[in-house]
C-alpha positions in Angstrom: -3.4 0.2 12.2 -5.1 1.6 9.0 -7.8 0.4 8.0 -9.8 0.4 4.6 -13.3 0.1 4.0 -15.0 0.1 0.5 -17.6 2.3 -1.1 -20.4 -0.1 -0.1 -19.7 -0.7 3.2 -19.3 3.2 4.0 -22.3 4.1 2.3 -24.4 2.0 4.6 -22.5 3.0 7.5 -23.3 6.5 6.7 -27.0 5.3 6.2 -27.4 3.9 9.8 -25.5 6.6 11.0 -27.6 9.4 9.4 -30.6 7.8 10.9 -29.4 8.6 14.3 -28.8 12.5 13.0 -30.6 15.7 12.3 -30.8 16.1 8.2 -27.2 17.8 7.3 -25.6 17.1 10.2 -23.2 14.8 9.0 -22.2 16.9 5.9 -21.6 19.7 8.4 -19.2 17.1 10.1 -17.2 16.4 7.2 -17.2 20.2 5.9 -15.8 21.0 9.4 -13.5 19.0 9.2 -12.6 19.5 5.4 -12.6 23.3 6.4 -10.0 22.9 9.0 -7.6 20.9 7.1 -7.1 23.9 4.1 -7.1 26.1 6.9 -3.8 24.3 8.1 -2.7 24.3 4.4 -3.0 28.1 3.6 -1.3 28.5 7.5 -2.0 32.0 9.1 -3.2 33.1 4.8 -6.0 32.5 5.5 -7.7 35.8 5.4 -7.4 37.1 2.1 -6.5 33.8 0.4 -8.4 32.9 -2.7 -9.9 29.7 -2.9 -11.1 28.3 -5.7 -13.9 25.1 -5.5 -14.4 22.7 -7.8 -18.0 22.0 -7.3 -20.0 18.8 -9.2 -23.5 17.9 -8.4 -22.9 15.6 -5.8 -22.4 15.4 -2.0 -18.8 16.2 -2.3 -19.8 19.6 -4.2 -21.7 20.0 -1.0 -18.9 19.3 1.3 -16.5 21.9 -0.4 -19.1 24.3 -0.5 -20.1 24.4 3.5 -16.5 24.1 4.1 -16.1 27.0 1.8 -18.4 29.1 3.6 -16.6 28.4 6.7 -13.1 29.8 5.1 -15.1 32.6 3.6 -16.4 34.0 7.2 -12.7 33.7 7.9 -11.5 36.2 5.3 -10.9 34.3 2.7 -12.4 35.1 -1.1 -14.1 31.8 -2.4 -15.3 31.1 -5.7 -17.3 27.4 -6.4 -17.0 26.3 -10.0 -20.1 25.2 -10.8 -19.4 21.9 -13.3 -23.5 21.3 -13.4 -25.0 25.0 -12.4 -28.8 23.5 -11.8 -27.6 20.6 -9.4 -25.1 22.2 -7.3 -25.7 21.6 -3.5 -28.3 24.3 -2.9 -27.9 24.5 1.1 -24.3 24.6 0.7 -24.7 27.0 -2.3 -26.9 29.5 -0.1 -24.6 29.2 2.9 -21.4 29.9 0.4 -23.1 32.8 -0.4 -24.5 34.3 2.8 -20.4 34.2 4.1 -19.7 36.0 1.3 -18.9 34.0 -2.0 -19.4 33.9 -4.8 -20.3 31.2 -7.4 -19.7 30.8 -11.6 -19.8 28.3 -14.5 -17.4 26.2 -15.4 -16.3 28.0 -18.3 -13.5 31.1 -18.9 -14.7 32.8 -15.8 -14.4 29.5 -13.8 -11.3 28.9 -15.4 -9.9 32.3 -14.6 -10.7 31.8 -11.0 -9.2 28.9 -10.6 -5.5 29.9 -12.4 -6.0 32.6 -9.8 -6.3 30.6 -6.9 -4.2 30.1 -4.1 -5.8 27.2 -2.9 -8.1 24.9 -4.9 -10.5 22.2 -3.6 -11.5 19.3 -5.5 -15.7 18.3 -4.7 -15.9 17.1 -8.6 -16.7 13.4 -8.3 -17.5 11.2 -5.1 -16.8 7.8 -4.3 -19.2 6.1 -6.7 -17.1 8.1 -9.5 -16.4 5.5 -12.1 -14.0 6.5 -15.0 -11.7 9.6 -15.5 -12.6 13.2 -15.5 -14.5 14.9 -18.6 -12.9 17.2 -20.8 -14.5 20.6 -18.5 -13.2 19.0 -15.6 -9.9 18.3 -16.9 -9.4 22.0 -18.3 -10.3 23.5 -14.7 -7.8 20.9 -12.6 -5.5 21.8 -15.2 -6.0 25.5 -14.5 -5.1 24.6 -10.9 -1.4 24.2 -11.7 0.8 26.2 -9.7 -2.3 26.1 -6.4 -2.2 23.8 -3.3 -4.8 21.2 -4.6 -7.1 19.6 -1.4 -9.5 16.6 -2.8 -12.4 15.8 -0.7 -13.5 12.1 0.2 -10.7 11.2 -2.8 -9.2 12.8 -5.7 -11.6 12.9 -8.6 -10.9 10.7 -11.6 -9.8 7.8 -9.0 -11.6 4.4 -8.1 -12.4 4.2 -5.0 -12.5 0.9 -4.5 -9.7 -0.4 -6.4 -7.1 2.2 -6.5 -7.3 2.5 -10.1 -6.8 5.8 -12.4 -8.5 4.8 -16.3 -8.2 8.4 -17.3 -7.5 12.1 -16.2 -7.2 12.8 -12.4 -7.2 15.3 -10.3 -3.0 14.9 -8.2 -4.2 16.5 -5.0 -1.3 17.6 -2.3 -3.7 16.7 0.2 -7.1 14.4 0.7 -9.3 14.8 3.5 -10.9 11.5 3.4 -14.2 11.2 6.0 -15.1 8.7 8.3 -12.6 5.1 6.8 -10.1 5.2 4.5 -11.0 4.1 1.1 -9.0 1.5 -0.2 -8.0 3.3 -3.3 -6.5 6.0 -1.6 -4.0 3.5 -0.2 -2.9 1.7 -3.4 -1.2 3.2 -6.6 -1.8 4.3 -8.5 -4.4 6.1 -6.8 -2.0 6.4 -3.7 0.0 8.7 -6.3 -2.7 10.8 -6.5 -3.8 11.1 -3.3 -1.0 13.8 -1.6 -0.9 13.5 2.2 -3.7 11.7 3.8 -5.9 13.2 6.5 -9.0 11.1 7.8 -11.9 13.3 9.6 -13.7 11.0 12.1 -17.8 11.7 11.1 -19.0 8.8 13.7 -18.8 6.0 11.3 -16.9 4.0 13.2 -19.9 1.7 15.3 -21.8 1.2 12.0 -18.5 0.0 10.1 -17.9 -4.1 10.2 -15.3 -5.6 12.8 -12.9 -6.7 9.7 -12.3 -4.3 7.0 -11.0 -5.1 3.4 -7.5 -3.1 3.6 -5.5 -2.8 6.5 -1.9 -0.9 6.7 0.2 -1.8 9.7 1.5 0.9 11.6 5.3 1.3 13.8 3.2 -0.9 16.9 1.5 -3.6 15.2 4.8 -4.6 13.2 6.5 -4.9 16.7 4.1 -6.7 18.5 4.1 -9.0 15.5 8.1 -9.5 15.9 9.4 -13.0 17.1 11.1 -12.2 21.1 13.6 -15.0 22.4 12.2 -16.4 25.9 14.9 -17.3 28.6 15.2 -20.8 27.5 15.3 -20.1 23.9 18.3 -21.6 21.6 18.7 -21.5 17.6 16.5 -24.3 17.0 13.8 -23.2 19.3 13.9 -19.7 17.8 13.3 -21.4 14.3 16.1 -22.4 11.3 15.2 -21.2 8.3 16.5 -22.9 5.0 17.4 -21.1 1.8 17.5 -22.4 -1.3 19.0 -19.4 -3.9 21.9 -18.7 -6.5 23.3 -20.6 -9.5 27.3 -20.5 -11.0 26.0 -17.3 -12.5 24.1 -15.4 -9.7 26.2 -16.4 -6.4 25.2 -12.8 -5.3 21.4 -13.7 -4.9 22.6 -16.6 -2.3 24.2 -14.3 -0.2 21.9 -11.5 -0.5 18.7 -13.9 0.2 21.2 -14.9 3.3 21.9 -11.8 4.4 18.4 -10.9 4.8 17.4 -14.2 6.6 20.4 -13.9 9.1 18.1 -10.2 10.4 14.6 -11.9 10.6 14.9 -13.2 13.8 15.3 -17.1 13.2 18.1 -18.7 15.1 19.9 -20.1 12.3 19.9 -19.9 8.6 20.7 -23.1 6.6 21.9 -22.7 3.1 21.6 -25.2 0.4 22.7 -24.5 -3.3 26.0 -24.0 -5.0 27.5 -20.5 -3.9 28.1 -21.7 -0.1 31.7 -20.7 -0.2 30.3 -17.3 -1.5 28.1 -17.4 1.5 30.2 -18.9 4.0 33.1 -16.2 2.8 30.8 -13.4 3.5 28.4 -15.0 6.7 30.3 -17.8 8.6 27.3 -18.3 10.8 25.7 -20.1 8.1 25.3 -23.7 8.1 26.1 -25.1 4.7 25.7 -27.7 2.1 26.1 -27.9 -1.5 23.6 -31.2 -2.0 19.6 -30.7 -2.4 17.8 -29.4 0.5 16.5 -32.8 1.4 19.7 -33.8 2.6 20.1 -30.4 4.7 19.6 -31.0 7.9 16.2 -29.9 9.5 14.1 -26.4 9.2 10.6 -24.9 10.1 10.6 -22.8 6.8 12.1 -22.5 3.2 13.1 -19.8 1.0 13.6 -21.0 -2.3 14.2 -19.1 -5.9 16.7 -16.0 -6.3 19.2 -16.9 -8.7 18.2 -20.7 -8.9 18.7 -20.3 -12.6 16.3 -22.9 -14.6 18.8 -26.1 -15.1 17.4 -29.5 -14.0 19.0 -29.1 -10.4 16.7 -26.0 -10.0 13.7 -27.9 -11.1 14.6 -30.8 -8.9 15.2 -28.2 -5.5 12.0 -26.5 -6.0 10.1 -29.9 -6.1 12.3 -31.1 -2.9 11.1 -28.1 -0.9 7.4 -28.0 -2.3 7.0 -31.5 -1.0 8.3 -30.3 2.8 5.7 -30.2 5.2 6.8 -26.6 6.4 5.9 -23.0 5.7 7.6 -22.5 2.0 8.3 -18.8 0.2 9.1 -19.3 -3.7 10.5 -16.0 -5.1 11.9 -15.1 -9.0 13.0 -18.1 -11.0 11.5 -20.1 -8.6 8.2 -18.6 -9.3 8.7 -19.4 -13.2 9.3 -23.3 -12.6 6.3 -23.2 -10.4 4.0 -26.2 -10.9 0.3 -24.6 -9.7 -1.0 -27.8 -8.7 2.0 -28.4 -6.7 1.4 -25.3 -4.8 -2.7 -25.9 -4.2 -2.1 -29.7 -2.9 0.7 -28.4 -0.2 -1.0 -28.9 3.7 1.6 -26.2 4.9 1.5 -22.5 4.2 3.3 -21.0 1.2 4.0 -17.7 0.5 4.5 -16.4 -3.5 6.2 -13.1 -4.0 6.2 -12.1 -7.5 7.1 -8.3 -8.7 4.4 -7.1 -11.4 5.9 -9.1 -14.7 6.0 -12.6 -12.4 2.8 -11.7 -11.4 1.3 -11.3 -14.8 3.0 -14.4 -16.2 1.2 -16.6 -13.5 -2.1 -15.2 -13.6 -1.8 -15.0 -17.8 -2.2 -10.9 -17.9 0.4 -8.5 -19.2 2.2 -6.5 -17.1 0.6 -3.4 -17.7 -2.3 -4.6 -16.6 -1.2 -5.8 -13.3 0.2 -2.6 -12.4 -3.0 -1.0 -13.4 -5.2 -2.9 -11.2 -2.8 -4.3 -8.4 -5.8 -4.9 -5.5 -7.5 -7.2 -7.7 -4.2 -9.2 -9.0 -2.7 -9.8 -5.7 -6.3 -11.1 -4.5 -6.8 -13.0 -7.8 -2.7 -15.1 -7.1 -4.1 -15.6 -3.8 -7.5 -17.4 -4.4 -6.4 -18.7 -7.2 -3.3 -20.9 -6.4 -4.4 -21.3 -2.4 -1.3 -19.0 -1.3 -0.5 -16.2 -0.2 0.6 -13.6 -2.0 2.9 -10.7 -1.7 3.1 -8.8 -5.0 6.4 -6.1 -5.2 6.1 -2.8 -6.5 5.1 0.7 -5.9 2.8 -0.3 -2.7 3.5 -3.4 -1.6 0.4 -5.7 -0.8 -0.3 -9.2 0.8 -3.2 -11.2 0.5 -4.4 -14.2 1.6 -7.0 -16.5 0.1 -9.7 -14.7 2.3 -9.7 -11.4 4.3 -8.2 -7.9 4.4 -5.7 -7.3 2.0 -2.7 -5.5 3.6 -0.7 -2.3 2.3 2.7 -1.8 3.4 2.7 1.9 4.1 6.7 2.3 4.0 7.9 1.4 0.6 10.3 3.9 -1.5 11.1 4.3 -5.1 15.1 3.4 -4.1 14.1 0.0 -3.3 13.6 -1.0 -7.2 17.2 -2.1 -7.6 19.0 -5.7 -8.0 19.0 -7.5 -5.3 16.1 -6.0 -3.2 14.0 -8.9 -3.2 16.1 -11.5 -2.6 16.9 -9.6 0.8 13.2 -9.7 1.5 12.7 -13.1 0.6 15.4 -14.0 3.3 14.2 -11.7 5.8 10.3 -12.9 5.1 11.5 -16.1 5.4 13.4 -16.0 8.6 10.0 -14.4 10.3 7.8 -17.5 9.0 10.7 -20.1 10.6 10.1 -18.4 13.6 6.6 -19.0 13.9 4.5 -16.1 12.2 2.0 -16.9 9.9 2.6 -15.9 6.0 0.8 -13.0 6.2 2.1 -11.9 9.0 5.8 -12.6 8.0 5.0 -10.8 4.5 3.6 -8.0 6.0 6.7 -7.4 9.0 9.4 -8.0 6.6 7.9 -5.7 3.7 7.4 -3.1 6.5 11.0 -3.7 8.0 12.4 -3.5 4.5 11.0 -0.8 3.1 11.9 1.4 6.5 15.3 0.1 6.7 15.5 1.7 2.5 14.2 4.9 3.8 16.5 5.3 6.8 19.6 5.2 4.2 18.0 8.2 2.8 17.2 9.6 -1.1 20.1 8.0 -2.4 21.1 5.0 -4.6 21.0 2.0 -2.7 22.8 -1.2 -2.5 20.7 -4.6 -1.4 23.3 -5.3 0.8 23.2 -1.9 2.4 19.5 -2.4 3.0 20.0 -5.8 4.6 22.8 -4.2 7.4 20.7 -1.4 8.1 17.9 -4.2 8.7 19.0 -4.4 11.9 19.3 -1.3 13.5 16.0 -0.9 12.4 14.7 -4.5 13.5 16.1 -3.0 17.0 14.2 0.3 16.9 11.0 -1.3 15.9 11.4 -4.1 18.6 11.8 -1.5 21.4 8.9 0.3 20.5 
């Protein structure tokens, strides 16, 4: 598992741990490390590349300037761009040059170098940066166009903390992030920025709390996590899980959101709503019944929402379910008929997963601005209505009302087409009716979803391509 760990908490860590350390030694440890990692990027170019640092006045300016020493004794020519001359790192400014470097301003000769540059390294801003780049720094990264661009700690311009970009950014191909992940660099749109993520282990680790405030489940923890039939297990023991989806004019939704519980691992999926001759036609398997979901029959979890339209019978199978004393996902229209304090009295768990527009309507932002600042929306759903939350998009999060915020590390661009989601909500769905906690059952089935997207490949996609191919991939996954 992935873990995050804000700007706070790694700053003390690196207090306690630099207690324990000779002065410099654990910039030397990060500028090793840095230093190997554009090694590996430039490949067997290293000798007689030309490297090009971006240097501000901070300890990152000091990480790419040891690590730039280490490249220049190598072969390598380096050049540090000096943004702030008079506060540059002066050990790592006097080891630079003993190896042979060489440093200038920021201005046309700085520029030059860096348009010249085979491999640029970005030591502008640190974590504490707040804000986006000035206009000095924003004329050297864009100088860098055309270079392989390696940010150090995280790429410049981005929040740490919160993943978000409110201005020019460096775009780095790589970050060599030291000692915990930061959760920005696991959230767009900082993620975006980011490039391929490499943490360097400085020692941190026994100074950094037991629970972090981002984790990312990896390929064993989403298996662990999935539900295993015992020897005496039958449908009802493995969990039923009832879905309540589609309307006279979106049958589709019904069948998708079926389709996606009938691969989550629950023994039976029960189906209550008006397309059940669209579902039955397509899933026999599936217990039916066209009255409200009162009336059928028992489960340990409800779907309810995709394509329930907005007529009175919606509003009437939304309250039905709410009132159930089992775990209850509310997805799309069933998000908009959503009475809040309907939600916040339930005793059993309920999961909301609302794409960035649902999300905005029910926490009164527009959209733009949960997009912008997606770590603190999902957290803000959560707390606020006493759910989980699951909010779609570019990375995938789930939040509960307290603790680490979780990233789904497999999501793909492909998966932004009709029908996705109700396929998630049925798969989600079918994981909480057979027994896993809501944000456990969020976090599996956007994992399982978005890697059963990516193993159709970088093509269109259909939802109900996704949902077959959920399978195969549940099987892999289970295995190990």
């Amino acid at each position: 598992m992935r873990t995050g760990y804000g700007v706070e908490t790694v700053r003390a860590a690196e207090r306690a741990l630099m207690e324990q350390l000779p002065d410099g030694a654990l910039m030397q440890r990060a500028a090793a490390g840095l230093a190997a990692a554009c090694a590996e990027l430039l490949g067997r170019r290293v000798y007689g590349a030309r490297v090009a640092l971006l240097v501000g006045s901070g300890d990152n300016g000091g990480d790419a300037l040891y690590a730039g020493a280490r490249l220049a004794r190598r072969g390598a020519g380096v050049t540090a761009v000096l943004l702030s001359p008079g506060r540059a790192h002066d050990g790592g400014l006097r080891a630079l040059r003993r190896a042979g470097g060489r440093a200038v301003p920021a201005d046309g000769d700085g520029v030059r170098a860096v348009a010249r540059a085979d491999l640029v390294v970005d030591g502008i801003v640190g974590i504490g940066g707040r804000g986006g780049l000035r206009p000095e720094a924003e004329e050297l990264v864009r100088a860098a166009e055309g270079a392989l661009v390696v940010a150090v700690d995280l790429p410049s311009g981005v929040d740490a903390d919160s993943g978000e970009v409110r201005g020019p950014a460096v775009r780095a191909d790589a970050t060599v992030t030291f000692g915990a992940y930061k959760p920005g660099l696991l959230v767009d749109p900082a993620r975006e920025h980011a490039g391929a993520l490499r943490l360097v282990d400085i020692g941190l680790g026994p100074w950094l709390p037991e629970e972090p405030e981002m984790e990312a489940l990896q390929h064993a923890d989403v298996a662990a996590l999935l539900p295993r039939p015992a020897a005496e297990s039958d449908k009802y023991r493995r969990g039923v899980v009832g879905v309540v989806a589609g309307s006279a004019r979106y049958p589709g939704a019904a069948v998708l959101a079926v389709a996606g519980a009938l691969s989550g691992g629950a023994g039976a999926v029960r189906y209550a709503g008006p397309a059940a001759d669209a579902v039955v036609a397509r899933f026999p398997e599936t217990l039916v019944t066209a009255g409200p979901p009162g009336k059928a029959g028992r489960v340990q979890a409800w779907v309810v929402g995709p394509g329930l339209g907005d007529d009175a019978a919606a509003h009437q199978a939304l309250e039905d379910v709410l009132a159930s004393d089992v775990p209850v996902l509310v997805d799309a229209d069933g998000l908009r008929l959503l009475d809040p304090e309907a939600v916040r009295t339930r005793a059993a768990e309920t999961l909301l997963t609302p794409h960035a527009g649902e999300a905005a309507a029910l926490l009164g932002l527009a959209r733009e601005e949960v997009e912008a600042a997606r770590l603190s929306s999902v957290r803000a759903l959560a707390r606020r209505f006493g759910v989980t939350a699951l909010l779609k998009g570019s990375t995938t999060l789930v939040a509960a009302a307290s603790g680490p915020v979780r990233v789904n590390p497999t999501g793909t661009p492909w998966l932004a087409t009709a029908g996705s989601g109700d396929v998630l909500s049925g798969l989600t769905g079918s994981l909480l009716a057979a027994g896993l906690p809501a944000l456990d059952a969020a976090s599996a089935g956007a994992y399982l979803h978005g890697l059963a997207a990516r193993r159709l490949g970088p093509a269109p996609l259909t939802s109900i391509g996704v949902a077959e191919e959920l399978r195969e991939v549940w099987l892999d996954v289970s295995s190990g």
